[in-house]
DOLUM-160403 format. One record per residue: y, z, x of N, C-alpha, C in turn; residue in one letter. Coordinates in nm, 2 decimals, m for minus. Layout:
N
<atom <Y Z X> <Y Z X> <Y Z X> a>
...
//
This chain:
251
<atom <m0.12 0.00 0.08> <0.00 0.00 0.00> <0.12 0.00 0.09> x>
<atom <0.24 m0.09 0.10> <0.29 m0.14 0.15> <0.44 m0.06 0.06> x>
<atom <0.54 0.04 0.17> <0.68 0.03 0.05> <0.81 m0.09 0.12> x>
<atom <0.86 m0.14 m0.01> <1.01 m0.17 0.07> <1.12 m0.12 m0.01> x>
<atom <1.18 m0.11 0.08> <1.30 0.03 0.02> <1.34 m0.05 m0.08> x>
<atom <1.40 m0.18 m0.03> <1.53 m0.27 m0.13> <1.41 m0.26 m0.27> x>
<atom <1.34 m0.32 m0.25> <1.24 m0.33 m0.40> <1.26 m0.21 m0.48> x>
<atom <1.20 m0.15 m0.42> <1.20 0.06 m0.47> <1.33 0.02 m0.54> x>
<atom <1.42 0.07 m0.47> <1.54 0.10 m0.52> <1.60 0.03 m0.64> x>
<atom <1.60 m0.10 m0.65> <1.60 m0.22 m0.77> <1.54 m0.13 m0.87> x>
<atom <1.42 m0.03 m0.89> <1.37 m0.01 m0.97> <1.45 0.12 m1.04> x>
<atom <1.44 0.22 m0.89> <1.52 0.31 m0.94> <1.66 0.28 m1.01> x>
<atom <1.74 0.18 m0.97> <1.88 0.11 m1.08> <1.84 0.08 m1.19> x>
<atom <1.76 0.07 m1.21> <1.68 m0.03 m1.38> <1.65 0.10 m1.44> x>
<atom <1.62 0.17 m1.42> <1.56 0.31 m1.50> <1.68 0.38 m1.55> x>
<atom <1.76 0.40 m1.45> <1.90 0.47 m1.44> <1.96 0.41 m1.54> x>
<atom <1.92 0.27 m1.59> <2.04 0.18 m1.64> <1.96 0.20 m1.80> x>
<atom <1.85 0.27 m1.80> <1.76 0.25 m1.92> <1.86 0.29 m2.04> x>
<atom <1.85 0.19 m2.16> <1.90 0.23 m2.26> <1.82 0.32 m2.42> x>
<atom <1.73 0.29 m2.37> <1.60 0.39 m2.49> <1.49 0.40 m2.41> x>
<atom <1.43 0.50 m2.42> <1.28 0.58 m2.40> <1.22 0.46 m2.34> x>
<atom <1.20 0.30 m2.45> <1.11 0.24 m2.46> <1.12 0.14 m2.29> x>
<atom <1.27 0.12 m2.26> <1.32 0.03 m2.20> <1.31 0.10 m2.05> x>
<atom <1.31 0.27 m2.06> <1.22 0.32 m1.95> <1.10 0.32 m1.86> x>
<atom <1.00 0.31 m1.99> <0.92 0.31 m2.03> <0.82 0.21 m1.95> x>
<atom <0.89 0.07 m1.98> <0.87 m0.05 m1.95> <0.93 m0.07 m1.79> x>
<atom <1.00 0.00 m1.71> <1.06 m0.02 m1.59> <0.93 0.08 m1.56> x>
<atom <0.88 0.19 m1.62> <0.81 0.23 m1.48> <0.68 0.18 m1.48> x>
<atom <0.65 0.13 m1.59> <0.50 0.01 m1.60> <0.51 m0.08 m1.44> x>
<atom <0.67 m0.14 m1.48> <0.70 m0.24 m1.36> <0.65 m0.22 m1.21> x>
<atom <0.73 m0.06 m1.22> <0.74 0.00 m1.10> <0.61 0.05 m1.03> x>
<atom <0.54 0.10 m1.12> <0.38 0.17 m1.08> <0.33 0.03 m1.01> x>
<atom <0.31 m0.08 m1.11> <0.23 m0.25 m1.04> <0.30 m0.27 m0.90> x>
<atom <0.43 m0.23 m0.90> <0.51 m0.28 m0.82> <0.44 m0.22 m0.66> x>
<atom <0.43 m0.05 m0.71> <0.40 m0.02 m0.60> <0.23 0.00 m0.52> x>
<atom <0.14 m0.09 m0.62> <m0.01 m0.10 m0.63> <m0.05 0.01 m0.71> x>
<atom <m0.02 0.04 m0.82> <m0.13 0.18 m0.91> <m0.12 0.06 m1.01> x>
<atom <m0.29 0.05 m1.01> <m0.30 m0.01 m1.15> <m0.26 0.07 m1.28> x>
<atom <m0.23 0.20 m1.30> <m0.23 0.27 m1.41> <m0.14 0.41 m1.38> x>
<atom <m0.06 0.41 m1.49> <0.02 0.54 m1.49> <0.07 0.59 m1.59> x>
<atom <0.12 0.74 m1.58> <0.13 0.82 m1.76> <0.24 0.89 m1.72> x>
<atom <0.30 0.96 m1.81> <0.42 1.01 m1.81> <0.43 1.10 m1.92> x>
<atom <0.42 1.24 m1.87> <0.41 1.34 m2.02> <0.47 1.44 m1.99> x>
<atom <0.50 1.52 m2.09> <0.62 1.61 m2.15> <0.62 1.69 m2.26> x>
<atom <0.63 1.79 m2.25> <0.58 1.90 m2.34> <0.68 2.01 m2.37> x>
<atom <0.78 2.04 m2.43> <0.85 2.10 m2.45> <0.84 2.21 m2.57> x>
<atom <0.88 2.37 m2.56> <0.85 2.48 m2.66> <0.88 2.42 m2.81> x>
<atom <0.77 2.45 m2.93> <0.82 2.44 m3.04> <0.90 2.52 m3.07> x>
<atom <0.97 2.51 m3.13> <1.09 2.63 m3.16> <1.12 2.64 m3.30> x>
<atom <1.07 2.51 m3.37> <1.06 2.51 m3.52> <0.92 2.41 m3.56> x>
<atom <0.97 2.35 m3.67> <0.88 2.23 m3.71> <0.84 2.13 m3.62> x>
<atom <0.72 2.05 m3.57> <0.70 2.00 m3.53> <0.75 1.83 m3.51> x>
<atom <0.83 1.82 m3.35> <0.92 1.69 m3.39> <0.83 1.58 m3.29> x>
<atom <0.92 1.47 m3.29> <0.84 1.39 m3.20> <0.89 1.39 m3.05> x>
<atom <0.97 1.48 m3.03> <1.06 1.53 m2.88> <0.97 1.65 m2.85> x>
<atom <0.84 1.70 m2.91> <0.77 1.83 m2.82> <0.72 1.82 m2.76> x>
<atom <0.64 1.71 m2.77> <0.51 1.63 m2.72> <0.56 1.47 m2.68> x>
<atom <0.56 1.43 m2.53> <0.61 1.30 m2.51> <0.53 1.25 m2.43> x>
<atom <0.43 1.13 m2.38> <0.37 1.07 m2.38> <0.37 0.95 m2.40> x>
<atom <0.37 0.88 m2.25> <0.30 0.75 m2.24> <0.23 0.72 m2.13> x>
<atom <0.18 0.61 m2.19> <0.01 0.51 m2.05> <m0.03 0.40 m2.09> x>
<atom <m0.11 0.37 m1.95> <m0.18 0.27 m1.99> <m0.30 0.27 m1.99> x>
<atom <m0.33 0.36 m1.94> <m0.49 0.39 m1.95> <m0.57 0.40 m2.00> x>
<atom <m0.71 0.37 m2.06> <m0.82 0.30 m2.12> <m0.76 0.42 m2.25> x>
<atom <m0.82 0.38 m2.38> <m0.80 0.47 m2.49> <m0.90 0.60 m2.50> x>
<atom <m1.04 0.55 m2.39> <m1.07 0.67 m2.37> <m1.05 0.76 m2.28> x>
<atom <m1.04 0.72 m2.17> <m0.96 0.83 m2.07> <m0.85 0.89 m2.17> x>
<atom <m0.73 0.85 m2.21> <m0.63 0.93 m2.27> <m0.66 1.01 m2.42> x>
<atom <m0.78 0.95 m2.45> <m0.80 1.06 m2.59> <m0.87 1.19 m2.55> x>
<atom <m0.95 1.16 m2.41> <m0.99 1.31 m2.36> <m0.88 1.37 m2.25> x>
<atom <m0.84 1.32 m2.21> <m0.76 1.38 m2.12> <m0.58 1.40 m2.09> x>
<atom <m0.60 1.28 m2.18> <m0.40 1.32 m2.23> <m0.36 1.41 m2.36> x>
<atom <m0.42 1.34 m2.48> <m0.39 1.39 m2.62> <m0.42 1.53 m2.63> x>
<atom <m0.55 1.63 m2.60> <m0.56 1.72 m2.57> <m0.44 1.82 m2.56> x>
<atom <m0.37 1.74 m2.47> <m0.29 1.86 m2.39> <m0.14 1.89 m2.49> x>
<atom <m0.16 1.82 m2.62> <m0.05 1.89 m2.70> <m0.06 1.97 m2.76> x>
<atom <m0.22 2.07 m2.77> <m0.27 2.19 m2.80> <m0.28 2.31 m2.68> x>
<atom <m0.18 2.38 m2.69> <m0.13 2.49 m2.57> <m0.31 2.54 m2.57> x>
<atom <m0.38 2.54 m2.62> <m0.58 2.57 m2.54> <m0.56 2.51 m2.49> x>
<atom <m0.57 2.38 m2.45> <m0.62 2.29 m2.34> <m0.51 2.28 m2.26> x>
<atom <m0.39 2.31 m2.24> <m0.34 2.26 m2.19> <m0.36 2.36 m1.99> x>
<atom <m0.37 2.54 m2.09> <m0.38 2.64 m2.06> <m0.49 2.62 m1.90> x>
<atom <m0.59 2.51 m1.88> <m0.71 2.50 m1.88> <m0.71 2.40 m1.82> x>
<atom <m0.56 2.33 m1.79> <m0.59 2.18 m1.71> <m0.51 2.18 m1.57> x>
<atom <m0.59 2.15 m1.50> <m0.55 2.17 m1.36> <m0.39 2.08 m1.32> x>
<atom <m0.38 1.99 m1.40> <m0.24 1.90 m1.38> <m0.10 2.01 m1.41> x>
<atom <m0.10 2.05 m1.54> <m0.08 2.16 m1.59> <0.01 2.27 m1.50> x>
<atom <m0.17 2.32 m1.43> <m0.11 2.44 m1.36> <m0.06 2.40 m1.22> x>
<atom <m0.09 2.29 m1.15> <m0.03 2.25 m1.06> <0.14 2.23 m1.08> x>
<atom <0.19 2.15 m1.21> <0.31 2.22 m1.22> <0.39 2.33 m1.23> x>
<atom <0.32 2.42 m1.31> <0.35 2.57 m1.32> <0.37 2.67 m1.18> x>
<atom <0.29 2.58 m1.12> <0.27 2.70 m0.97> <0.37 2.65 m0.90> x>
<atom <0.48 2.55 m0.95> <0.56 2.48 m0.82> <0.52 2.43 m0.72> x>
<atom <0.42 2.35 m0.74> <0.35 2.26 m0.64> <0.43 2.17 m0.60> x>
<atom <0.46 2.06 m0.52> <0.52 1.95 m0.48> <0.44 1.84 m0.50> x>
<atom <0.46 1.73 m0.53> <0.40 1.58 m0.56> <0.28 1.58 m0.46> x>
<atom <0.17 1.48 m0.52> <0.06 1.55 m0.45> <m0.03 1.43 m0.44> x>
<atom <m0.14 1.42 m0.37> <m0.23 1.29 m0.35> <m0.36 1.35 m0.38> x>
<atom <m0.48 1.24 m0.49> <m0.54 1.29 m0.47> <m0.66 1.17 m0.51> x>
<atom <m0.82 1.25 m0.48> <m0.90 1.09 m0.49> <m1.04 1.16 m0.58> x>
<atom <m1.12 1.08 m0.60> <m1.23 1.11 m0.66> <m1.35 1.18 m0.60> x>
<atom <m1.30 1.18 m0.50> <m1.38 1.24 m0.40> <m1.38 1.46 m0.38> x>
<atom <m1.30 1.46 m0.48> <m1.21 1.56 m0.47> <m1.13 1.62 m0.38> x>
<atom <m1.07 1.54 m0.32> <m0.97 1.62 m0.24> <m0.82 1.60 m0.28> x>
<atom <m0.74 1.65 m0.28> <m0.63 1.71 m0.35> <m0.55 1.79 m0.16> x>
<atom <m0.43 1.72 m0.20> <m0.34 1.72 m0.12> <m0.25 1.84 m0.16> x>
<atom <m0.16 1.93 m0.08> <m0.02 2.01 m0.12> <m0.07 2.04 m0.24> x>
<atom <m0.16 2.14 m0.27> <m0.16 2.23 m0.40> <m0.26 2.37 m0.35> x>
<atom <m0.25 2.47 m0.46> <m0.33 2.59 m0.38> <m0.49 2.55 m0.38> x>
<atom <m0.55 2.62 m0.34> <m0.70 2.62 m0.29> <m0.74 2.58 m0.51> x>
<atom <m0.71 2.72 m0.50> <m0.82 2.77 m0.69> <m0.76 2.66 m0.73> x>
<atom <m0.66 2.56 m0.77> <m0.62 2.51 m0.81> <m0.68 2.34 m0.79> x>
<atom <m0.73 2.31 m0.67> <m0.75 2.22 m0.60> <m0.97 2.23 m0.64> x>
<atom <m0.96 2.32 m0.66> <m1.12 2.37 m0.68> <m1.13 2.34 m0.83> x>
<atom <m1.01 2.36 m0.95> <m1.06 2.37 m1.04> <m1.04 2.23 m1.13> x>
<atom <m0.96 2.11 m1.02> <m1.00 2.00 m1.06> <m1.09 1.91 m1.04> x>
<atom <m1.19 1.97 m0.97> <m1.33 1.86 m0.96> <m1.33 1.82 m1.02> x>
<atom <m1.38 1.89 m1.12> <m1.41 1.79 m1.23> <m1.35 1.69 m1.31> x>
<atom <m1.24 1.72 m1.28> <m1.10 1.61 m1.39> <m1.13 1.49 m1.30> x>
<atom <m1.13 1.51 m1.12> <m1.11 1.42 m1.07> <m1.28 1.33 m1.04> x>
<atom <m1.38 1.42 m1.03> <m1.51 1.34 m1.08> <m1.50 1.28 m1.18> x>
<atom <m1.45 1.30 m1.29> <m1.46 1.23 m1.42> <m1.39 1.10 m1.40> x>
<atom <m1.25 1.06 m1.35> <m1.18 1.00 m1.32> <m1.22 0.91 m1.24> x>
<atom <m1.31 0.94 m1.13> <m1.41 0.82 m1.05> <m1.47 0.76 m1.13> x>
<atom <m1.53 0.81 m1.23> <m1.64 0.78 m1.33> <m1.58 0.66 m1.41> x>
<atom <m1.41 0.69 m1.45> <m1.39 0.55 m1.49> <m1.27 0.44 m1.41> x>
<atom <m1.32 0.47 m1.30> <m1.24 0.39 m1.21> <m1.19 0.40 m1.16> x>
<atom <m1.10 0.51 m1.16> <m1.00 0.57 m1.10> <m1.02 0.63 m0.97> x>
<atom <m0.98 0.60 m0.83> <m1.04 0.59 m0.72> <m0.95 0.73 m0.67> x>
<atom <m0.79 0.71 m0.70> <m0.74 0.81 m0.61> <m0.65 0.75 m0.68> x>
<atom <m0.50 0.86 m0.69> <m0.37 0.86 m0.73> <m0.29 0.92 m0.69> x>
<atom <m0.17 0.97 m0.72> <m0.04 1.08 m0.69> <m0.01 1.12 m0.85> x>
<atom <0.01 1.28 m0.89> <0.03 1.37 m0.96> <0.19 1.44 m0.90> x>
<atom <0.29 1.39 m1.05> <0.40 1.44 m1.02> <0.48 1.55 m1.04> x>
<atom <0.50 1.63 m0.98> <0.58 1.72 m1.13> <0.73 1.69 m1.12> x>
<atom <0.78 1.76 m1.29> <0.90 1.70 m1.32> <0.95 1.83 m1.38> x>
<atom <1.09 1.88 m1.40> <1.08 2.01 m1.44> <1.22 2.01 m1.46> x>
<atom <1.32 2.01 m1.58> <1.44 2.03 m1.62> <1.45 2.13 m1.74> x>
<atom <1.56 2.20 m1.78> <1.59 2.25 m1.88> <1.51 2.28 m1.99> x>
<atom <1.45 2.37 m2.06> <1.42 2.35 m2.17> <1.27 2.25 m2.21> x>
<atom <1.20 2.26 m2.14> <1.10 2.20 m2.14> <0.98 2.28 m2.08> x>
<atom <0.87 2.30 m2.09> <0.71 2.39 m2.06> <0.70 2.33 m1.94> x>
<atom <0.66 2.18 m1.95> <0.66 2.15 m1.82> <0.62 1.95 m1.83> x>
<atom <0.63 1.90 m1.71> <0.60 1.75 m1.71> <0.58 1.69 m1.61> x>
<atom <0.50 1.59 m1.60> <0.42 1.52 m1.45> <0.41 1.35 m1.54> x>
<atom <0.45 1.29 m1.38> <0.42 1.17 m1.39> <0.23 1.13 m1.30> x>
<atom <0.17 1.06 m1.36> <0.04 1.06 m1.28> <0.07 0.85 m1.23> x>
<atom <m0.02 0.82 m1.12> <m0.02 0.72 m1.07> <m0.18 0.73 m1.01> x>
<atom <m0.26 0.60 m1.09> <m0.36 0.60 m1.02> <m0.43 0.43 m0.98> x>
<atom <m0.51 0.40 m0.85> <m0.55 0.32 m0.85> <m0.68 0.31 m0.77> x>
<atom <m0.77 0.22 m0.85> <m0.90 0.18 m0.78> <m0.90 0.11 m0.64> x>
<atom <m0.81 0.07 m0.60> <m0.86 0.03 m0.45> <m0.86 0.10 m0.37> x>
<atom <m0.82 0.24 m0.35> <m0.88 0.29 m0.15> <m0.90 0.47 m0.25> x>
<atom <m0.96 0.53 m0.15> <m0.99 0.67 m0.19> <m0.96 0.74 m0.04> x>
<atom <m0.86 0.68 0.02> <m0.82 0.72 0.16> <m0.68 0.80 0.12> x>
<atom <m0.65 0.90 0.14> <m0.51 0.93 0.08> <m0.42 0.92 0.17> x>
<atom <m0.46 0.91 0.31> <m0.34 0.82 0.41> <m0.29 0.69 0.35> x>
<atom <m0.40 0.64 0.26> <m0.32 0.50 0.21> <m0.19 0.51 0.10> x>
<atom <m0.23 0.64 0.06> <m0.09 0.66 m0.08> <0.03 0.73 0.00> x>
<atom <0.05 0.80 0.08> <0.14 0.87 0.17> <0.26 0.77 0.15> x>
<atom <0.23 0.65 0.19> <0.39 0.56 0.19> <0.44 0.55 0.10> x>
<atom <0.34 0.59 m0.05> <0.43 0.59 m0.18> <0.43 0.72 m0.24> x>
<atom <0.48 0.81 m0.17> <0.46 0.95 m0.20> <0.62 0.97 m0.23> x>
<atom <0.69 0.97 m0.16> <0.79 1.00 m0.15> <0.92 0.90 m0.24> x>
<atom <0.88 0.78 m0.23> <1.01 0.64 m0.32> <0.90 0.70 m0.48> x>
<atom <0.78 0.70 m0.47> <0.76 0.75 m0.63> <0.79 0.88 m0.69> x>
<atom <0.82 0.95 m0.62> <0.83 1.09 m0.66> <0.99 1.13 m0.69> x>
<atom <1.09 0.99 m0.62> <1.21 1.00 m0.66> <1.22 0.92 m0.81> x>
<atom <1.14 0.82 m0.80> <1.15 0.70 m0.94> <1.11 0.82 m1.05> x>
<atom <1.02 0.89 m1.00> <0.99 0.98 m1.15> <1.08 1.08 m1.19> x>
<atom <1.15 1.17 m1.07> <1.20 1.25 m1.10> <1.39 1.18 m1.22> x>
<atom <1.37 1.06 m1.13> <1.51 1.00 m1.20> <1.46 0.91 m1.33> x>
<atom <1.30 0.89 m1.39> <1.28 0.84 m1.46> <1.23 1.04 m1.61> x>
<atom <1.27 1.09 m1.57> <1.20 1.20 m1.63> <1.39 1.23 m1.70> x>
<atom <1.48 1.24 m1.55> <1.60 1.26 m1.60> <1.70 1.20 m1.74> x>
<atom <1.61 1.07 m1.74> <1.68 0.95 m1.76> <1.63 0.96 m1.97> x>
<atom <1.49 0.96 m1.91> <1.44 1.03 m2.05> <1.48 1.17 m2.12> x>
<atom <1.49 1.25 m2.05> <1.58 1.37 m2.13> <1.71 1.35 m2.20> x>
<atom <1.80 1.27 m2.08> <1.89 1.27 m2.15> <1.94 1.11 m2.28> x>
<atom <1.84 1.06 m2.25> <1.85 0.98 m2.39> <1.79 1.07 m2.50> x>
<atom <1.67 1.18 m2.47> <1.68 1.26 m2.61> <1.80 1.35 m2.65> x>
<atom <1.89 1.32 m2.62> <1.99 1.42 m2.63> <2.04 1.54 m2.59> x>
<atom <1.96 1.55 m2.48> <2.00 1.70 m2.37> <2.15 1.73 m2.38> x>
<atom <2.13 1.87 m2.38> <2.22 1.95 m2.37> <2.38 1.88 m2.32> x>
<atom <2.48 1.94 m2.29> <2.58 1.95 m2.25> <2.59 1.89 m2.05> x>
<atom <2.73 1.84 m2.05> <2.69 1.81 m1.84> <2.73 1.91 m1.77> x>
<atom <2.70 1.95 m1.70> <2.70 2.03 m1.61> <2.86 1.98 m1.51> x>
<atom <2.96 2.10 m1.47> <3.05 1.98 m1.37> <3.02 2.02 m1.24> x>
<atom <3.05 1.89 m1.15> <3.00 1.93 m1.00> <3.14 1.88 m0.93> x>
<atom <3.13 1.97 m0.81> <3.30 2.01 m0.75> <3.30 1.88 m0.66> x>
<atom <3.38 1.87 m0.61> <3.41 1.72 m0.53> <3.28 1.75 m0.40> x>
<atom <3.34 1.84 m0.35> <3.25 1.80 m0.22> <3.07 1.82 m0.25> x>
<atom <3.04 1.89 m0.38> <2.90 1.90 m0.46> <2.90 1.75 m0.45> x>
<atom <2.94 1.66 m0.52> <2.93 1.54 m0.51> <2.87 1.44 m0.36> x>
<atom <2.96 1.47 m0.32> <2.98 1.44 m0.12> <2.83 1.43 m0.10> x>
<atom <2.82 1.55 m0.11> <2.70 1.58 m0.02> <2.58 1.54 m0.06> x>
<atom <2.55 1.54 m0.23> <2.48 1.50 m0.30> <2.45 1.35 m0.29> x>
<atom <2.57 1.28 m0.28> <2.59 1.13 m0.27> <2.51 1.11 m0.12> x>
<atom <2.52 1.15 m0.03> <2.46 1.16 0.09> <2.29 1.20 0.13> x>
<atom <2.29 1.26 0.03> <2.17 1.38 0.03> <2.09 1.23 m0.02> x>
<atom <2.14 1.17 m0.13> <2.05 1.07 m0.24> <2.00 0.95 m0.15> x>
<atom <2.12 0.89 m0.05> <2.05 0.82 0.01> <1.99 0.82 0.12> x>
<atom <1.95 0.96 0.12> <1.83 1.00 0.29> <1.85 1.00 0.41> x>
<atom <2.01 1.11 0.35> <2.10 1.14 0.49> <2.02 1.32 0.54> x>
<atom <2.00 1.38 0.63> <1.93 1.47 0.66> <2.07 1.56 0.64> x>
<atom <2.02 1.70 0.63> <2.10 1.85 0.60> <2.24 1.83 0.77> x>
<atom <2.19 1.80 0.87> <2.24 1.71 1.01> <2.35 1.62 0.99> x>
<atom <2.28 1.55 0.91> <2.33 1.47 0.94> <2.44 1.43 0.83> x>
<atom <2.46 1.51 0.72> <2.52 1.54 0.66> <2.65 1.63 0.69> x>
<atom <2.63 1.72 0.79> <2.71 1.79 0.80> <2.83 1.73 0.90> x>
<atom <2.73 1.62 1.00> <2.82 1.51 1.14> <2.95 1.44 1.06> x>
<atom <2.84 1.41 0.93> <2.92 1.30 0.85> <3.03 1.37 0.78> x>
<atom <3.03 1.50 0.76> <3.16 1.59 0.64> <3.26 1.65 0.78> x>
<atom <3.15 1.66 0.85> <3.22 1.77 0.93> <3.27 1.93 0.86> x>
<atom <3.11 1.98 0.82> <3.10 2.12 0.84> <2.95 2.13 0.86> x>
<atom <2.95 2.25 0.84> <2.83 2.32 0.94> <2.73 2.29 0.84> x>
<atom <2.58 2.29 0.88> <2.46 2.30 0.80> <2.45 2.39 0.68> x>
<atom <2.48 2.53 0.76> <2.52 2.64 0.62> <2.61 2.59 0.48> x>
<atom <2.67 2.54 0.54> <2.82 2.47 0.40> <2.74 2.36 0.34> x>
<atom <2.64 2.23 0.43> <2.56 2.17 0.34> <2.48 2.23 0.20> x>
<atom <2.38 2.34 0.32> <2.25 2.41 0.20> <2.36 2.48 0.07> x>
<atom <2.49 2.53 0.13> <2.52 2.62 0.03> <2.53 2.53 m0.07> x>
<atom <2.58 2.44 m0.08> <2.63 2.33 m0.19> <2.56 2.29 m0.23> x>
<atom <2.45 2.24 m0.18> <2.31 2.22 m0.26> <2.24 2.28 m0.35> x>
<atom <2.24 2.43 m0.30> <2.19 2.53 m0.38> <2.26 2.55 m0.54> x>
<atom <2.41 2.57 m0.48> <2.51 2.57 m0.59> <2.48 2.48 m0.69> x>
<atom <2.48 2.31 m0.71> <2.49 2.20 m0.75> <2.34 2.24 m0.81> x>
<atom <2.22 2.25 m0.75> <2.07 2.25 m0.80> <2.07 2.41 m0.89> x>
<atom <2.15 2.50 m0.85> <2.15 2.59 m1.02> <2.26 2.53 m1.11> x>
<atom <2.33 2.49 m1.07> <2.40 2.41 m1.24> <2.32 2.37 m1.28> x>
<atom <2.26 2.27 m1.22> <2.15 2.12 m1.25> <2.05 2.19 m1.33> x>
<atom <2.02 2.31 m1.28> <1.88 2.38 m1.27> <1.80 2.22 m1.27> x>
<atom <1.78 2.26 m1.14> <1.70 2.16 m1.05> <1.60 2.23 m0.97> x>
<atom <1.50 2.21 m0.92> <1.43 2.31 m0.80> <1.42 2.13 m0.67> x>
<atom <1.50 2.17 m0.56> <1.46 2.07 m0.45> <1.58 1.96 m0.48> x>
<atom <1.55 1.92 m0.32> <1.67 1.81 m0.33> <1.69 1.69 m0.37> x>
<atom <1.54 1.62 m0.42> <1.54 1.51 m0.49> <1.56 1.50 m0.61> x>
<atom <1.56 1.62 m0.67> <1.51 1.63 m0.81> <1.70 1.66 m0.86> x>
<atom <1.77 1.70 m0.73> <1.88 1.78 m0.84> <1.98 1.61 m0.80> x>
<atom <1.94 1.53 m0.72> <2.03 1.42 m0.69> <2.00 1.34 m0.80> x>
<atom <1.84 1.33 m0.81> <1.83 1.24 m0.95> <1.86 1.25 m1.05> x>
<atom <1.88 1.39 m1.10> <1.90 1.46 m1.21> <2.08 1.44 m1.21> x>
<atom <2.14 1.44 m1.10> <2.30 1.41 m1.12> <2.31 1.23 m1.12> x>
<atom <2.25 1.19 m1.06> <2.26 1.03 m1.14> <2.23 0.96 m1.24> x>
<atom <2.13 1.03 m1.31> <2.08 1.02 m1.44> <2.20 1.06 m1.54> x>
<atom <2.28 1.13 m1.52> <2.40 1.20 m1.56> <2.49 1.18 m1.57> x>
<atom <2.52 1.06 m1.44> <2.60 0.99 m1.44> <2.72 1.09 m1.35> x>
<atom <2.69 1.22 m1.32> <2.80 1.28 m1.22> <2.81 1.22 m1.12> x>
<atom <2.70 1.18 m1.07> <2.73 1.05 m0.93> <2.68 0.96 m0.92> x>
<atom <2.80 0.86 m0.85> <2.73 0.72 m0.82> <2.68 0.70 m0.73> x>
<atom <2.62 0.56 m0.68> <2.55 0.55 m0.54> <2.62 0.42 m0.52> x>
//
């Protein structure tokens, strides 16, 4: 699997630029082929708080109708959801993660990585050789992951190159989706929150951010931190995407 930034990025502007769920939806179909995963899902589960709407439960894929009636649908019933290793891998604050049929599972805890054999045996079973598992996590929501999987290699050195340009596409395709359901109110970010943020987005280091402002490392992290509890964001991809989704910054 092969990345090129200019491509990547084309995709990330198309998402950003999404005008409905659906038109999302459709850029990250693009994006997943784009980047070799035959197959990808995108789910979202947010607290009932009354009657049941069609914003609690969000879901989409492409994946065979039986893989997704055992293994997606499920998970709009808090039993199963309680019980699924994808799940808890969000919950625990895991980081974006690689993983193959073979059962091995990258950047997650041991019990956790133990208690998906089986999801990911089963997964061999219908094809699914090896993928990346996202998490996504804003405001007001239980919790949410993008999944990416494909039959050609069960080597996870071969997903590594798309670890990092997919894990931004989701986090700004997760953003992008919230706030077309009507999220909350914007958050304001101070001029130099911006700055640095604007810098941070396009894979300037905490360094080399500071050469370029001319202040110290400390004055970077602090602003980050600041900007990512407005955002309520956790990490620095997640609160840059989450401000361009928002439209507080441009690129």
């Amino acid at each position: 699997m092969k990345v090129d930034p200019i491509r990547d990025w084309q995709y990330v502007e198309a998402v950003l630029a999404a005008r409905t769920p659906q038109e999302a939806a459709q850029v990250a179909l693009r994006a997943a082929r784009a980047m070799g995963f035959n197959h990808h899902a995108y789910v979202m589960k947010q607290p009932m708080l009354g009657p049941a709407s069609d914003n609690d439960f969000v879901c989409f894929h492409d994946f065979s109708a039986d893989w997704a009636r055992t293994r997606y649908e499920p998970l709009r019933a808090k039993r199963h959801e309680g019980s699924d290793a994808r799940v808890e891998h969000v919950r625990a604050g895991m980081p974006a993660t690689s993983w193959n049929a073979l059962g091995e599972v990258d950047h997650t805890r041991r019990d956790i990585g133990q208690r998906a054999r089986n999801l990911l045996r089963s997964a061999g079973e219908h094809g699914l050789k090896s993928g990346l598992t996202i998490p996504l996590w804003t405001p007001g929501i239980d919790w949410a992951f993008m999944t990416l999987t494909t039959d050609a290699t069960t080597d996870l050195r071969a997903l590594r190159a798309t670890l990092a340009p997919m894990n931004y596409f989701a986090h700004c395709l997760h953003s992008v989706l919230r706030r077309l359901q009507g999220e909350g109110s914007h958050p304001v970010l101070s001029r130099r929150q911006r700055e640095i943020l604007h810098w941070a987005a396009i894979g300037k280091t905490t360094w080399e951010i500071s050469a370029i402002l001319n202040i110290s490392e400390s004055t970077v992290y602090f602003h980050l931190n600041v900007a990512a509890n407005k955002l309520n964001t956790r990490g620095r991809q997640a609160t840059c995407a989450r401000a361009v989704a928002l439209g507080l910054l441009s690129l």
